[in-house]
Gaussian input, Z-matrix of N, CA and C with variables (Angstrom, degrees):
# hf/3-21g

backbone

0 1
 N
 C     1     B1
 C     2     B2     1     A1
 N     3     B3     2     A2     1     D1
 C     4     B4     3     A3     2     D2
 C     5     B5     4     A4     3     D3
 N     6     B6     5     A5     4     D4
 C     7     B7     6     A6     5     D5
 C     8     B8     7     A7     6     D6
 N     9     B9     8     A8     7     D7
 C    10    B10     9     A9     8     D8
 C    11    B11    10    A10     9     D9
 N    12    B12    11    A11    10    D10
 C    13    B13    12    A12    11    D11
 C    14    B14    13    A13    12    D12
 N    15    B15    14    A14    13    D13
 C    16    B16    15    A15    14    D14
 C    17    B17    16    A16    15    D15
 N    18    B18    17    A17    16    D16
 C    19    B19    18    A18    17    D17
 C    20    B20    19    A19    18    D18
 N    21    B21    20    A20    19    D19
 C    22    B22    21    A21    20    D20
 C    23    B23    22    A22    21    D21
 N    24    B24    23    A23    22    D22
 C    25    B25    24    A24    23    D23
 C    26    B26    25    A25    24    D24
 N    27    B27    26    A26    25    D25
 C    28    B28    27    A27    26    D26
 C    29    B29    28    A28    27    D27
 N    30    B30    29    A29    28    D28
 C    31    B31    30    A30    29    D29
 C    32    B32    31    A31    30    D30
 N    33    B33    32    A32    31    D31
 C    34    B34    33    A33    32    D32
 C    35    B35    34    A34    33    D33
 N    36    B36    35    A35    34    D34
 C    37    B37    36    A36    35    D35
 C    38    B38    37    A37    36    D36
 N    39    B39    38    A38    37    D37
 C    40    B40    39    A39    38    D38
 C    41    B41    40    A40    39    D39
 N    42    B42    41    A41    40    D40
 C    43    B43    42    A42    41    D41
 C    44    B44    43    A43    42    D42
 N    45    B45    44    A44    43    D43
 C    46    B46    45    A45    44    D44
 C    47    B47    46    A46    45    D45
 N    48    B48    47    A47    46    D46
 C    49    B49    48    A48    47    D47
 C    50    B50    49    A49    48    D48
 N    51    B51    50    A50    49    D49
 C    52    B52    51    A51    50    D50
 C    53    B53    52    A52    51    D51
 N    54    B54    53    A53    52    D52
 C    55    B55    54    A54    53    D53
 C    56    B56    55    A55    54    D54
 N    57    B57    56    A56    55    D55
 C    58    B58    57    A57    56    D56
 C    59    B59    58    A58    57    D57
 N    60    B60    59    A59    58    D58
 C    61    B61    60    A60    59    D59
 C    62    B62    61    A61    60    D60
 N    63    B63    62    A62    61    D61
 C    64    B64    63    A63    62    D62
 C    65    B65    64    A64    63    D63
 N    66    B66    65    A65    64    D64
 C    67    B67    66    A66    65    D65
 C    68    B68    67    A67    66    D66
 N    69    B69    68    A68    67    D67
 C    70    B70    69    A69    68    D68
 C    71    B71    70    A70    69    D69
 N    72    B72    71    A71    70    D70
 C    73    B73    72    A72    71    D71
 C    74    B74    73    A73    72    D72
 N    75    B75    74    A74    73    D73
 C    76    B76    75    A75    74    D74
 C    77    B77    76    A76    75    D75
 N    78    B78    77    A77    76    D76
 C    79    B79    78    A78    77    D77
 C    80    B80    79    A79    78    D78
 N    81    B81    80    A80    79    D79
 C    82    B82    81    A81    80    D80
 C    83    B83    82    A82    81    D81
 N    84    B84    83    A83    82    D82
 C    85    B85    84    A84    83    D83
 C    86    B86    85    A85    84    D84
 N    87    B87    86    A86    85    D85
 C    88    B88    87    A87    86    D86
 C    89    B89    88    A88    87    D87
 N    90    B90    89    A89    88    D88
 C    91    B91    90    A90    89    D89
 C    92    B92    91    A91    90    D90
 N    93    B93    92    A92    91    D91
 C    94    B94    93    A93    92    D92
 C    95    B95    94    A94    93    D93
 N    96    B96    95    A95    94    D94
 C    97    B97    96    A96    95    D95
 C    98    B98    97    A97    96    D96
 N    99    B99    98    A98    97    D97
 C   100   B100    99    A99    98    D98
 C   101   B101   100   A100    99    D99
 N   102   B102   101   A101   100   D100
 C   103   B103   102   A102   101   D101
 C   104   B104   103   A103   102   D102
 N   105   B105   104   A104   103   D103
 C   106   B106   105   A105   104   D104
 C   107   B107   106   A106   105   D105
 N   108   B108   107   A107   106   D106
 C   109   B109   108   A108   107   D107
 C   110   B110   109   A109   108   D108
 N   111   B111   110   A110   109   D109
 C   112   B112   111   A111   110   D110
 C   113   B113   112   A112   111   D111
 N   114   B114   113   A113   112   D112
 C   115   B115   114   A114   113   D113
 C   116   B116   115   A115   114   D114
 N   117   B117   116   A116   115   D115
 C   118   B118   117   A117   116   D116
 C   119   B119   118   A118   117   D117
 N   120   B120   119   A119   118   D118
 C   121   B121   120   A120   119   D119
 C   122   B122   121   A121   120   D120
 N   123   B123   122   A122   121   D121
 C   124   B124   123   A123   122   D122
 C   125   B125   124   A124   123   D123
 N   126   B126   125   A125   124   D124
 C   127   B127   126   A126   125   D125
 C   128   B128   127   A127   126   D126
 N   129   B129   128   A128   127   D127
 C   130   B130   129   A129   128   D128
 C   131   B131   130   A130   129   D129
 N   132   B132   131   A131   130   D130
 C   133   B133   132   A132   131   D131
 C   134   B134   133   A133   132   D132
 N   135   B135   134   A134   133   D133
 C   136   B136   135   A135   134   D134
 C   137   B137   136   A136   135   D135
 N   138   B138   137   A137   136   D136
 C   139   B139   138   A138   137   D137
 C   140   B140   139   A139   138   D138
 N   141   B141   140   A140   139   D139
 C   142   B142   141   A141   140   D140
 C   143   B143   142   A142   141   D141
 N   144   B144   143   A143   142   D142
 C   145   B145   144   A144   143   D143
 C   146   B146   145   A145   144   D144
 N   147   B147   146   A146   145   D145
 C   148   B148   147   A147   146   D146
 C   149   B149   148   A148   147   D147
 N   150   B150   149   A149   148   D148
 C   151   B151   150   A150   149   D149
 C   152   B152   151   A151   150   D150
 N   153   B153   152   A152   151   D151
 C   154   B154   153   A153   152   D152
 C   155   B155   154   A154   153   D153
 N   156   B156   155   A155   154   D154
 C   157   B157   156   A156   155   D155
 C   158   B158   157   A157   156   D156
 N   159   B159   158   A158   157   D157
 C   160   B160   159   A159   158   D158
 C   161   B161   160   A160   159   D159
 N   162   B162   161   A161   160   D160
 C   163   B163   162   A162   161   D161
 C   164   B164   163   A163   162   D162
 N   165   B165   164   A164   163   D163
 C   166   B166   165   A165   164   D164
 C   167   B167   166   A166   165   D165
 N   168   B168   167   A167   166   D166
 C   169   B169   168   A168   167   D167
 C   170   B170   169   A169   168   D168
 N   171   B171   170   A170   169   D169
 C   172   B172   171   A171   170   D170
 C   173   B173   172   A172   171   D171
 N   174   B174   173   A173   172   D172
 C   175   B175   174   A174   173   D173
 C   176   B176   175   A175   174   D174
 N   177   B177   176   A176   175   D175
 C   178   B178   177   A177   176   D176
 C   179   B179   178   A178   177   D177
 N   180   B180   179   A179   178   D178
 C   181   B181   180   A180   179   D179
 C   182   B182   181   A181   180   D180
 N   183   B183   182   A182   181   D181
 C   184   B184   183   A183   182   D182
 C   185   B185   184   A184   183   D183
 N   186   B186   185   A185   184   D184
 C   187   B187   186   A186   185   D185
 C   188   B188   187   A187   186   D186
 N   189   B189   188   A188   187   D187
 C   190   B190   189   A189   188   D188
 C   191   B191   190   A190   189   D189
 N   192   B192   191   A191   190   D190
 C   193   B193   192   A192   191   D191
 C   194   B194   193   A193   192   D192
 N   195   B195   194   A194   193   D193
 C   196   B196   195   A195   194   D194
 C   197   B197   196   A196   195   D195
 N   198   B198   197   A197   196   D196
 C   199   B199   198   A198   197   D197
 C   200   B200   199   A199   198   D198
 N   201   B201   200   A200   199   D199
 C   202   B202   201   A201   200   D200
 C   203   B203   202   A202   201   D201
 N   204   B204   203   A203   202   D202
 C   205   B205   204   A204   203   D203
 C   206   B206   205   A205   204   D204
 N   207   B207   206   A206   205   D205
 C   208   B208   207   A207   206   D206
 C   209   B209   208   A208   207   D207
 N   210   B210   209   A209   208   D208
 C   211   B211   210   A210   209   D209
 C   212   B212   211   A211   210   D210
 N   213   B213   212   A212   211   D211
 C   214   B214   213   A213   212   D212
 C   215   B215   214   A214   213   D213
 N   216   B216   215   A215   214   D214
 C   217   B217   216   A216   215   D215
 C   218   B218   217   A217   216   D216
 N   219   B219   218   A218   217   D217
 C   220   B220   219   A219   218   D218
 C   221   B221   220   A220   219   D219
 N   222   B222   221   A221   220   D220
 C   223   B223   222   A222   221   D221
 C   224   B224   223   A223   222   D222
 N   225   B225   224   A224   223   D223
 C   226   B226   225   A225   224   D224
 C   227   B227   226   A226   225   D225
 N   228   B228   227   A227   226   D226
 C   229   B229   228   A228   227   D227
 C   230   B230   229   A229   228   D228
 N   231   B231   230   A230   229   D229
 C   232   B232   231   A231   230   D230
 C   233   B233   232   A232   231   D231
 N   234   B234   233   A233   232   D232
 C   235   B235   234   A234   233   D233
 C   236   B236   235   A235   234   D234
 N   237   B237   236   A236   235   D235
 C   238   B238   237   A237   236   D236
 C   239   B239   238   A238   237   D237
 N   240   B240   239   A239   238   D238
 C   241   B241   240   A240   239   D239
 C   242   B242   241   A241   240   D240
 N   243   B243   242   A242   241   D241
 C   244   B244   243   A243   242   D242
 C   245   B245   244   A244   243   D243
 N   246   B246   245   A245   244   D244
 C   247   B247   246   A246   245   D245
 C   248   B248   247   A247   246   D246
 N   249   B249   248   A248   247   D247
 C   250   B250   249   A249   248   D248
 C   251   B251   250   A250   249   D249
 N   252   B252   251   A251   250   D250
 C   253   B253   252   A252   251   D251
 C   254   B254   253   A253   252   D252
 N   255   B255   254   A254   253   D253
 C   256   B256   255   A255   254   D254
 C   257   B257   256   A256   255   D255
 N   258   B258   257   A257   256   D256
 C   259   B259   258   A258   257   D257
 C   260   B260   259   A259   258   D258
 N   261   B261   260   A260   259   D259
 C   262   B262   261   A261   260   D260
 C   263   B263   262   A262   261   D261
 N   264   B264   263   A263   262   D262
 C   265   B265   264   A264   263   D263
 C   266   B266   265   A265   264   D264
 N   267   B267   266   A266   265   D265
 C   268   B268   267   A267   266   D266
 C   269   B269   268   A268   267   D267
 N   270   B270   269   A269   268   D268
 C   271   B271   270   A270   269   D269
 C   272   B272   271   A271   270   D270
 N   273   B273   272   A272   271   D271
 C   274   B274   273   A273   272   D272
 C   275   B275   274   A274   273   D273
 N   276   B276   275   A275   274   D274
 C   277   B277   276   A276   275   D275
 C   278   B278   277   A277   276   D276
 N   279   B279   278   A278   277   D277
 C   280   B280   279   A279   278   D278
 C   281   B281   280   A280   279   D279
 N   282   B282   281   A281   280   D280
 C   283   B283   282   A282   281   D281
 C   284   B284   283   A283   282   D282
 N   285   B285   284   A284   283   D283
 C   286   B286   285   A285   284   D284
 C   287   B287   286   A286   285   D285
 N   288   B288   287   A287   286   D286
 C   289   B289   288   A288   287   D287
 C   290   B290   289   A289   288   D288
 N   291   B291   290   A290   289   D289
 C   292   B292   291   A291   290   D290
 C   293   B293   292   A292   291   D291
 N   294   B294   293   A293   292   D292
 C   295   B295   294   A294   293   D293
 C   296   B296   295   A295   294   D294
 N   297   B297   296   A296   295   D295
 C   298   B298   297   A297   296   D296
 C   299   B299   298   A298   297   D297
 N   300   B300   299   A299   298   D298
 C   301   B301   300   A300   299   D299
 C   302   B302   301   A301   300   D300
 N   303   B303   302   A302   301   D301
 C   304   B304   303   A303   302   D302
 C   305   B305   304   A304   303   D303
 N   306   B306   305   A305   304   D304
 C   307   B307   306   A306   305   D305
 C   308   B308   307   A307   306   D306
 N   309   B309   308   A308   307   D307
 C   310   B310   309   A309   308   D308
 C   311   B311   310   A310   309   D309
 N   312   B312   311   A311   310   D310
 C   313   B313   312   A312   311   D311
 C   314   B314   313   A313   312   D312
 N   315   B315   314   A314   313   D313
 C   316   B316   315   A315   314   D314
 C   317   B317   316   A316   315   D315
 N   318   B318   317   A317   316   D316
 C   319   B319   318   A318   317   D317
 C   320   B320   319   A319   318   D318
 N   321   B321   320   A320   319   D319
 C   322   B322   321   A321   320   D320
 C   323   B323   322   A322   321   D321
 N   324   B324   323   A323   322   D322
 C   325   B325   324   A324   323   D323
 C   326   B326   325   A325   324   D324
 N   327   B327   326   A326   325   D325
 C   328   B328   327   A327   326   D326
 C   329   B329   328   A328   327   D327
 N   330   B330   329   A329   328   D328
 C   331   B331   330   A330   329   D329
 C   332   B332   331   A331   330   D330

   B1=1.4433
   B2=1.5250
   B3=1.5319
   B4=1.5445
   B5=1.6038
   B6=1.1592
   B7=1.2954
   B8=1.6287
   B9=1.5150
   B10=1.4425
   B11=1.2559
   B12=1.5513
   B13=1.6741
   B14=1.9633
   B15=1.4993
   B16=1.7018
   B17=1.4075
   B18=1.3179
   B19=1.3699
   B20=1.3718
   B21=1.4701
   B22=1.2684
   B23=1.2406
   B24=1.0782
   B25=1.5115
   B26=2.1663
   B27=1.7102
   B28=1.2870
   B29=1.2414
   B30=1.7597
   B31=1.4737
   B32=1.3425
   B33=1.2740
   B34=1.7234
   B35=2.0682
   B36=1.9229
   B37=1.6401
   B38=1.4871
   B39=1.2275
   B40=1.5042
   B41=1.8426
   B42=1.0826
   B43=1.3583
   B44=1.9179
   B45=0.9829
   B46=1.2041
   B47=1.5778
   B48=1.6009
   B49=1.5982
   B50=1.7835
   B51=1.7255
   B52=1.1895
   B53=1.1647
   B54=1.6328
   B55=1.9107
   B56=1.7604
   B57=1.2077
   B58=1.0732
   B59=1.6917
   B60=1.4990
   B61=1.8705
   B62=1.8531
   B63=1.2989
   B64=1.9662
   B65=1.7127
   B66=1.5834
   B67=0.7667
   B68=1.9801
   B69=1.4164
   B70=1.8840
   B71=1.5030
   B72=1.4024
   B73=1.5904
   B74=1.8238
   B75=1.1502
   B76=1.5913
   B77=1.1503
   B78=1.2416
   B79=1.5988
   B80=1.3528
   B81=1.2460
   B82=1.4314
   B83=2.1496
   B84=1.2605
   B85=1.7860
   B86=1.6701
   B87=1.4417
   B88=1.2580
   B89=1.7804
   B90=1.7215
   B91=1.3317
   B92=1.5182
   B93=1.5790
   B94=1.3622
   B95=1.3311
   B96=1.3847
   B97=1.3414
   B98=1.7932
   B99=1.2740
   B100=1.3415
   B101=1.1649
   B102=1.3467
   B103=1.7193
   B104=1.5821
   B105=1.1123
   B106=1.4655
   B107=1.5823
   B108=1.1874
   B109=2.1959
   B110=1.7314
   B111=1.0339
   B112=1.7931
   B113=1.6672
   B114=1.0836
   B115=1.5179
   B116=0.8253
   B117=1.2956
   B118=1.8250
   B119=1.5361
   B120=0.9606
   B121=1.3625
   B122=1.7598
   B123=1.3550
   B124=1.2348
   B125=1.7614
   B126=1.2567
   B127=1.9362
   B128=1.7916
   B129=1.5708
   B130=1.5477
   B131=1.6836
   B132=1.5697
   B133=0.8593
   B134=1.5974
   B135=1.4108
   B136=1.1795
   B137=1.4978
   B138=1.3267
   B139=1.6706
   B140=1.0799
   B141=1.2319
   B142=1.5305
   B143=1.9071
   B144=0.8593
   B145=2.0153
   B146=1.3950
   B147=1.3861
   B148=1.6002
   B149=0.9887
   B150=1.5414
   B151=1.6745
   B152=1.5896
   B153=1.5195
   B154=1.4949
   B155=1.5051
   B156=1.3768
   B157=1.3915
   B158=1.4153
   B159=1.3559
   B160=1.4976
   B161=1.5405
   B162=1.1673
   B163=1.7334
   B164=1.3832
   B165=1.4702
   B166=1.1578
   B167=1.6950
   B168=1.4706
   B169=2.3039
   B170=1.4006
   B171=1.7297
   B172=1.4672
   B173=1.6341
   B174=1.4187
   B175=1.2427
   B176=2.1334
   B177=1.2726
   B178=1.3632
   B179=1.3491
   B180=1.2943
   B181=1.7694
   B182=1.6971
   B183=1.1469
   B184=1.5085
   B185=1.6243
   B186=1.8445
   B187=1.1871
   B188=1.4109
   B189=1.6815
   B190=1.7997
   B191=1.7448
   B192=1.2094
   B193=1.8174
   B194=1.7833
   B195=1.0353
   B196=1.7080
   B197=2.3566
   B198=1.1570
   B199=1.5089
   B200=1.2129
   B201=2.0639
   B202=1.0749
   B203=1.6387
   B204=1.7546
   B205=1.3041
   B206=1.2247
   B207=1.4969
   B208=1.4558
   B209=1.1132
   B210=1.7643
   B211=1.4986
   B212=1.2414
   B213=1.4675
   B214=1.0090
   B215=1.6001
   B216=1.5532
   B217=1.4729
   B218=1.5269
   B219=1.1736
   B220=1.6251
   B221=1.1468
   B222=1.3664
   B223=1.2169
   B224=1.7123
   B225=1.6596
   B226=1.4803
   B227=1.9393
   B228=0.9592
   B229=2.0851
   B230=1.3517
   B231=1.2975
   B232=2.0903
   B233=1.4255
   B234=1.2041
   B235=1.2259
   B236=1.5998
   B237=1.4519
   B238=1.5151
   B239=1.1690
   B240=1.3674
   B241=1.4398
   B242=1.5110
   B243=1.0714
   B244=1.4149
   B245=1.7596
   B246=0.8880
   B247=1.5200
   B248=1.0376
   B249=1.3980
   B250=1.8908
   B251=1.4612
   B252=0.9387
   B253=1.6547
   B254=1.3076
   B255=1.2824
   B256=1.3493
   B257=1.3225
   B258=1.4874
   B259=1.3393
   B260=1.1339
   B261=1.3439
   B262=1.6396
   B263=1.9433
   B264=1.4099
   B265=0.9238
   B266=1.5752
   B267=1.5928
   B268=1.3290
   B269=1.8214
   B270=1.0302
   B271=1.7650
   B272=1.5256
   B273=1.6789
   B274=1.3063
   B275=1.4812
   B276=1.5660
   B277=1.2133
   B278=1.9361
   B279=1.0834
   B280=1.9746
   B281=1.4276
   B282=1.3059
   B283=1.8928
   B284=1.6107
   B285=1.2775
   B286=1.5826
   B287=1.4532
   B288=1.2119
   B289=1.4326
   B290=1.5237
   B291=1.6125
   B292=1.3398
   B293=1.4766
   B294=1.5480
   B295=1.1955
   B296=1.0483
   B297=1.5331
   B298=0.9324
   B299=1.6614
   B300=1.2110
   B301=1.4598
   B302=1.9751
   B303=1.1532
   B304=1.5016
   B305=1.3019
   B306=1.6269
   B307=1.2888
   B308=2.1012
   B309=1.2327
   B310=1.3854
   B311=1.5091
   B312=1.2879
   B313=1.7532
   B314=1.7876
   B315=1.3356
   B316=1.4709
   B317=1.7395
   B318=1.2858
   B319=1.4133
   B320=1.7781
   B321=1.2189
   B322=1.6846
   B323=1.6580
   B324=1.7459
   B325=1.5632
   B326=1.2927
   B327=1.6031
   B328=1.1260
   B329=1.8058
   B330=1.3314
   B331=1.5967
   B332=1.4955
   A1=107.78
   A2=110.57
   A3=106.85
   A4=97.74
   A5=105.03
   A6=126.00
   A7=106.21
   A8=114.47
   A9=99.87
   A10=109.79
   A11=104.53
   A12=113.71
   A13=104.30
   A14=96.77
   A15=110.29
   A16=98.46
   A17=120.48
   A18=133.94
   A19=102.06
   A20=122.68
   A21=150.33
   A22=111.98
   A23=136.53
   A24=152.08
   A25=94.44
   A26=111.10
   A27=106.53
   A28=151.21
   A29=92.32
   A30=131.28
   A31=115.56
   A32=91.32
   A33=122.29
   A34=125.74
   A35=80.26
   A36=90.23
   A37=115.02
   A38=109.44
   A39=127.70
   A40=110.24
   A41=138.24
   A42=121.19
   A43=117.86
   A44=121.01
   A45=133.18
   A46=109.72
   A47=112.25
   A48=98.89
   A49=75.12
   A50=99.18
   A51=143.50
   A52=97.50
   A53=104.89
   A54=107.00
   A55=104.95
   A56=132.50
   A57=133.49
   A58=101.86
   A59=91.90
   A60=118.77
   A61=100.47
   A62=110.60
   A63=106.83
   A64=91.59
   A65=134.59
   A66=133.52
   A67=131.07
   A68=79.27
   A69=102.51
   A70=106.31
   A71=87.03
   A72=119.19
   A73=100.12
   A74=119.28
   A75=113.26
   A76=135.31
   A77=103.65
   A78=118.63
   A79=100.52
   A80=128.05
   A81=103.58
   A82=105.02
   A83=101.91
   A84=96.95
   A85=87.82
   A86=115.68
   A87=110.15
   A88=134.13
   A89=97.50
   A90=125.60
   A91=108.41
   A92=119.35
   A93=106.78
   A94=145.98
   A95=124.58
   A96=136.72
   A97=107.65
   A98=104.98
   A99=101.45
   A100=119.42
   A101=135.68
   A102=126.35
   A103=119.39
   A104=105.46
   A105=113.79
   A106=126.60
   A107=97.39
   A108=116.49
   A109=105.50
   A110=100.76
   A111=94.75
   A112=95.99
   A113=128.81
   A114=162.16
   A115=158.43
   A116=126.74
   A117=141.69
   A118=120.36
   A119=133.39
   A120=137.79
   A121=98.78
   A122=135.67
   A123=125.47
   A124=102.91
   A125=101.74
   A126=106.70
   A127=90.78
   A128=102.13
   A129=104.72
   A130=91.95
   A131=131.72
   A132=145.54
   A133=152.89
   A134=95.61
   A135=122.88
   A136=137.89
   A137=126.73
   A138=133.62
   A139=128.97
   A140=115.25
   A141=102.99
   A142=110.23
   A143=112.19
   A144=124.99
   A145=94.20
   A146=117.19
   A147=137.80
   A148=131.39
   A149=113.56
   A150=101.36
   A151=84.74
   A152=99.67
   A153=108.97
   A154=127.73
   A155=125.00
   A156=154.64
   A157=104.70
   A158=146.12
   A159=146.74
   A160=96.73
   A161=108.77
   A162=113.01
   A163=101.48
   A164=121.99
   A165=136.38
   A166=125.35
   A167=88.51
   A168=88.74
   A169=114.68
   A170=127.75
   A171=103.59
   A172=103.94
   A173=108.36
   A174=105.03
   A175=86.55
   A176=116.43
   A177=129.13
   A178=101.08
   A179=127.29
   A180=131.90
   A181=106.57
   A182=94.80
   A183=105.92
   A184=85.21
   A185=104.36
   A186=105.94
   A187=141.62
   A188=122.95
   A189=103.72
   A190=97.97
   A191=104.36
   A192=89.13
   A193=87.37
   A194=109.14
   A195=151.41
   A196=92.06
   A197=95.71
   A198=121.82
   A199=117.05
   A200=120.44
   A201=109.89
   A202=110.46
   A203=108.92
   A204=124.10
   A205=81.56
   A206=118.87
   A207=116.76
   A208=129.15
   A209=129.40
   A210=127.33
   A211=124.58
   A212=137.51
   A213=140.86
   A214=85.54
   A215=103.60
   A216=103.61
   A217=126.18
   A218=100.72
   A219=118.19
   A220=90.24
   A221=143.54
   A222=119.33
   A223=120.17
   A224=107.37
   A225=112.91
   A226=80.80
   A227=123.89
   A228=103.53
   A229=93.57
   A230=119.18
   A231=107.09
   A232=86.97
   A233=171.43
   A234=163.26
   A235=102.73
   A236=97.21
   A237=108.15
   A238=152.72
   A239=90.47
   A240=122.21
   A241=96.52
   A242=126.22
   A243=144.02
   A244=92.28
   A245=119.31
   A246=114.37
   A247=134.56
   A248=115.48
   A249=118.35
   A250=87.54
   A251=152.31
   A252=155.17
   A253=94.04
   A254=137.83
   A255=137.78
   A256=124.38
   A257=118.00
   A258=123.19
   A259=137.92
   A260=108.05
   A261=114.53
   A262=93.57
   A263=137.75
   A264=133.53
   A265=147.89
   A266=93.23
   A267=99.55
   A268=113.23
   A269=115.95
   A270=107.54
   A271=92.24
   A272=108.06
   A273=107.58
   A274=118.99
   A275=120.28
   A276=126.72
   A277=120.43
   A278=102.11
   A279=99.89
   A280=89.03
   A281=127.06
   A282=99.92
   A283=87.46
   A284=132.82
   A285=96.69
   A286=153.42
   A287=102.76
   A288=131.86
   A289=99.99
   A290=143.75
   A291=124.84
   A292=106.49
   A293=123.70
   A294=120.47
   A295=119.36
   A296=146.74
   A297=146.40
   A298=109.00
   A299=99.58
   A300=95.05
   A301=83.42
   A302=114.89
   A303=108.23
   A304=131.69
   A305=101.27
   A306=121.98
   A307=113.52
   A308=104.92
   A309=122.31
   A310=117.01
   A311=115.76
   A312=117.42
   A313=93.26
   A314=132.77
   A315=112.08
   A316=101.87
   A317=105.69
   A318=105.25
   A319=90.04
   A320=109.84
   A321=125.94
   A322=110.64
   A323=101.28
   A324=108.94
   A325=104.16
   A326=106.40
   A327=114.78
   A328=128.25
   A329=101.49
   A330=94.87
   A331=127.85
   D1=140.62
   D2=-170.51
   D3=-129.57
   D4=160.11
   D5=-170.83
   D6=-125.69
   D7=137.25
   D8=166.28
   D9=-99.52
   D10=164.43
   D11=-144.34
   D12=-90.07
   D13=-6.79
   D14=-177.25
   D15=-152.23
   D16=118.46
   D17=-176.66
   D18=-83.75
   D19=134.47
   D20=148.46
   D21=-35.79
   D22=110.55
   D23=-174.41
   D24=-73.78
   D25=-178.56
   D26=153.93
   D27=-54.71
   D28=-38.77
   D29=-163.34
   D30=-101.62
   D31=2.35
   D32=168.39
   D33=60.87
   D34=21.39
   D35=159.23
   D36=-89.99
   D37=159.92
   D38=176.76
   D39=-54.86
   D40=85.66
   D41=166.05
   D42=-87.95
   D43=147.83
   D44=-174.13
   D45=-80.89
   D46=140.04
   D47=-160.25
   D48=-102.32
   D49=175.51
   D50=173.88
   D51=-36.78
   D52=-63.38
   D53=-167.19
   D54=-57.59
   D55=-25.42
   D56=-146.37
   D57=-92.69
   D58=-55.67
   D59=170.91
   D60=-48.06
   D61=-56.23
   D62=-172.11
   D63=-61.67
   D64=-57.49
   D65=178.03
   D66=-21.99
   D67=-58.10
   D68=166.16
   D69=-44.68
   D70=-86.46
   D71=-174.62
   D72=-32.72
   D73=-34.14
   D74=165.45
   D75=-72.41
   D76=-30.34
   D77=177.89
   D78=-94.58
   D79=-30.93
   D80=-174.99
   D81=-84.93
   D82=0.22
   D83=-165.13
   D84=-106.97
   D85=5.90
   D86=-173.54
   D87=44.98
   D88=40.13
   D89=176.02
   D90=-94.97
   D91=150.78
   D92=159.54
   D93=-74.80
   D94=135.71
   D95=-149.08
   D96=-46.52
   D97=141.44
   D98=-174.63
   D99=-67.05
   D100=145.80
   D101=177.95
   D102=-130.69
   D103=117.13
   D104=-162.50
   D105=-98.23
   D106=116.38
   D107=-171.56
   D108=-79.58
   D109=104.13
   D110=170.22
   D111=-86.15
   D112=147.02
   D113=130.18
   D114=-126.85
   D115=138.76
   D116=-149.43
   D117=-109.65
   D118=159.53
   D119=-148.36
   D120=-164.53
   D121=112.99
   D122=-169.76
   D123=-103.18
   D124=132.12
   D125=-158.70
   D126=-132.36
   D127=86.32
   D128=157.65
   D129=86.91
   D130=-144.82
   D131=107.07
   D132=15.17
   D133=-16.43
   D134=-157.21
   D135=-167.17
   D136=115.22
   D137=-173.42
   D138=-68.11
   D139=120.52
   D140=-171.94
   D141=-133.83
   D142=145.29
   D143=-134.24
   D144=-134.07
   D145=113.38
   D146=124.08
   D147=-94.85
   D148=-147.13
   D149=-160.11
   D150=-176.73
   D151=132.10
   D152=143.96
   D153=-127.31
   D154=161.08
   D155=-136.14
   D156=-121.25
   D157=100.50
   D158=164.74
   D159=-75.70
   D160=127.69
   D161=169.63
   D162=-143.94
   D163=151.41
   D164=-169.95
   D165=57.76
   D166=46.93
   D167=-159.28
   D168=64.59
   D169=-35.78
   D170=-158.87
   D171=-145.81
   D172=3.63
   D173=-144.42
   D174=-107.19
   D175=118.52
   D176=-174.47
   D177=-78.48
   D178=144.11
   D179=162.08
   D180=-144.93
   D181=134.68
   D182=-162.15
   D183=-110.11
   D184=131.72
   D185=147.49
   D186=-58.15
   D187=173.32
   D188=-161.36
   D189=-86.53
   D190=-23.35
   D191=-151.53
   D192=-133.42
   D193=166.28
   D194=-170.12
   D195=-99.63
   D196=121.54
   D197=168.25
   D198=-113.38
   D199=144.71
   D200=153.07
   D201=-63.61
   D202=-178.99
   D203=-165.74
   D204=-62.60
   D205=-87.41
   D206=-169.43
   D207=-4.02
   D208=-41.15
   D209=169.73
   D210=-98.94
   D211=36.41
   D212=-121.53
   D213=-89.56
   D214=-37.05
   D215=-174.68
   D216=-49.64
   D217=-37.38
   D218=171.78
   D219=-54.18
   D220=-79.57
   D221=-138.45
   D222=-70.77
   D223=-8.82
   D224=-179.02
   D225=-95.41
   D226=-2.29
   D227=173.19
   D228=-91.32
   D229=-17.20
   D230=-175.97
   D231=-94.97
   D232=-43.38
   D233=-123.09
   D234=-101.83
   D235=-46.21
   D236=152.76
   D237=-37.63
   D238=-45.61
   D239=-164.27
   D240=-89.98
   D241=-35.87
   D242=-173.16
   D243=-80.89
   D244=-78.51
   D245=179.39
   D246=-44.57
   D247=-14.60
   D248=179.90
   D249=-111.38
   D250=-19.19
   D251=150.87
   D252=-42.07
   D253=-75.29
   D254=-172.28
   D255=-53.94
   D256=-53.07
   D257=147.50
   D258=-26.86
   D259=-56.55
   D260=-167.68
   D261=-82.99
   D262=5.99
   D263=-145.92
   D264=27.58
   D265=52.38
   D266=-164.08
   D267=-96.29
   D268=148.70
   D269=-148.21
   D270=-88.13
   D271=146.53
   D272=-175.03
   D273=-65.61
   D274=156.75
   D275=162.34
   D276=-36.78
   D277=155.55
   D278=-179.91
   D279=-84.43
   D280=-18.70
   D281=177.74
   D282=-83.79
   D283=-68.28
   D284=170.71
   D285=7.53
   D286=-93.23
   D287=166.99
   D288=-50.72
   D289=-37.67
   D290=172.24
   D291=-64.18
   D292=-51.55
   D293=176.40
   D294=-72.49
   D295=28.70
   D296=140.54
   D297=-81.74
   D298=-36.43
   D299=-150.02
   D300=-82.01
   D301=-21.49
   D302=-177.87
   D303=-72.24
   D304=-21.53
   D305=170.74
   D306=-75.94
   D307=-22.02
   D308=168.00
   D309=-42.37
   D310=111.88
   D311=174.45
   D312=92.10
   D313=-18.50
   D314=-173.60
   D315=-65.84
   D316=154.25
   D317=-177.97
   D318=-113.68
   D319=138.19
   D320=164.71
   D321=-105.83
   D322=116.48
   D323=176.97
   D324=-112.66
   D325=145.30
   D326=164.91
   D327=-50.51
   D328=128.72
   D329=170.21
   D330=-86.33

């Protein structure tokens, strides 16, 4: 399965994806290159695919949402998208920040 490397806008100019933009943004801040984890999660019947983002050598960023296979790419352009957001220090979204704050006090046990 192939992906093109610069997505076609509406208006049918070239826009530069997320992965490409964090990419920049590394080389030009003279950080190491981002490296990207696809992962799967099996739900019923059916696979369902995100993606996380290594930035700065160590630093993990998990994309927001779960894709079929078919878009897998999306989910490494939100992982992206999420990671040069963080970088550039740009303050999270309020649907963010609610789900942050909702995830607050949950306890995670080992299975």
């Amino acid at each position: 399965m192939s992906y093109p490397i610069s997505p076609i806008s509406p208006t049918g100019l070239r826009s530069s994806s997320w992965q490409d933009k964090l990419q920049d943004h590394c080389r030009r801040t003279q950080q190491h290159p981002p490296v990207f984890n696809i992962v799967s999660d099996r739900r019923g019947g059916r696979t369902a695919w995100s993606s996380t983002v290594t930035i700065k050598g160590n630093q993990v960023v998990n994309a927001r949402f779960w894709y079929d296979g078919q878009y897998v790419n999306n989910a490494k352009e939100d992982a992206a998208e999420v990671a040069l957001q963080q970088l550039m220090g740009d303050p999270a979204s309020p649907q963010q920040q609610v789900w942050a704050q909702g995830r607050q006090g949950l306890k995670v046990s080992g299975i």
